[in-house]
N, C-alpha and C positions, 0 to 999 in steps of 0.2 A: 448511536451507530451500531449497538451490539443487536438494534431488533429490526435495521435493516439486513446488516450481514446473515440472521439470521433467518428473515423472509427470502433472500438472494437465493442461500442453499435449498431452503424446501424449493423454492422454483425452479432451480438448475439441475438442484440432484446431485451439485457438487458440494463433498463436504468443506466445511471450514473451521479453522481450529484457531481458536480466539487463545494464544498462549499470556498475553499481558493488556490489559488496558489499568489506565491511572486511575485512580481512587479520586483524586480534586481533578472539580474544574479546569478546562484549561482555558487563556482565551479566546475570545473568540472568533478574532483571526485567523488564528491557529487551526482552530476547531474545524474553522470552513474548510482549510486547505488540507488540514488530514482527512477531513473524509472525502472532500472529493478527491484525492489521491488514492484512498481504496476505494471509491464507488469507479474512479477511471480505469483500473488495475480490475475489478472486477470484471465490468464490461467486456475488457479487452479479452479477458481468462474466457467469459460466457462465449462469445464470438467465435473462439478459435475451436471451442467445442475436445479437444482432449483432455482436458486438464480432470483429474478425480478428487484432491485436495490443493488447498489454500490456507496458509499458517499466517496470522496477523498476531503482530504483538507490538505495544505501542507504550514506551517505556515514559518516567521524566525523570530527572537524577540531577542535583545540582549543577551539574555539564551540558545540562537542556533536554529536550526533545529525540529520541531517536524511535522511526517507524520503521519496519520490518513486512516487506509482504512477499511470501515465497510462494511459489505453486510449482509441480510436479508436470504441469504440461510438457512434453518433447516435441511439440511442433512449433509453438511459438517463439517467433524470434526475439533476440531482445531489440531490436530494432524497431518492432515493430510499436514495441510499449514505448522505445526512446521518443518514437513520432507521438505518439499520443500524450505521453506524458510532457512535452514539450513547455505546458503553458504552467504547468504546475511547478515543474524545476524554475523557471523561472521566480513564481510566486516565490518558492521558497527560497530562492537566491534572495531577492527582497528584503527576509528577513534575517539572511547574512548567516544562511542554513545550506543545504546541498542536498542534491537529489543525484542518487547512482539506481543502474538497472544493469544488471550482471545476469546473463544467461549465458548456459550450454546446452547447446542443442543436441535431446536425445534425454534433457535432464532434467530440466527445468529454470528456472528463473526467482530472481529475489531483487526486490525492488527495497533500496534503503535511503530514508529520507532523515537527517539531521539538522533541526534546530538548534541554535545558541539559546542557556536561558532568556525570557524577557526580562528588560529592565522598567 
């Protein structure tokens, strides 16, 4: 994921700040739905065209899973990633996790995804 994220920004010209990714494996499940969760979040950030950074950190801690994806765009709604992220909240509901998308508009937006450990 770290040398898609980083083909994304030389393409876009948008920076991105990789603050956490895991050390192990995760499964690979998981794997899928996290990254299509920031390749969907990304898309959406390229599209809207204001956004100048993007902060991803993607933690695991005996409490599970938690992904963080924030950007500085002030014209996207969060609505508009609610519609898009749609299919992914659900995935992660699945796995008995939760998908929030918290925007102010003028300010930006942060998308937080939380897994339960697997068993």
């Amino acid at each position: 994921m770290a040398d898609y994220v980083a083909e994304w920004s030389r393409q876009t010209g948008i920076t991105v700040e990789i603050w956490a990714l895991p050390k192990q494996p995760l499964p690979t499940a998981i794997t899928e739905i996290v990254h299509g969760t920031i390749r969907d979040v990304l898309q959406e950030v390229e599209r809207q065209a204001a956004t100048r950074t993007v902060a991803i950190a993607l933690t695991v801690a005996p409490s599970g899973l938690r992904l963080t994806v924030s950007h500085d765009d002030s014209g996207t709604s969060a609505d508009v990633l609610e519609t898009r992220l749609r299919s992914r909240r659900a995935e992660i509901a699945g796995l008995g996790g939760r998908l929030t998308v918290n925007g102010v508009r003028g300010e930006g937006t942060t998308i937080s995804a939380a897994v339960p450990p697997t068993r």
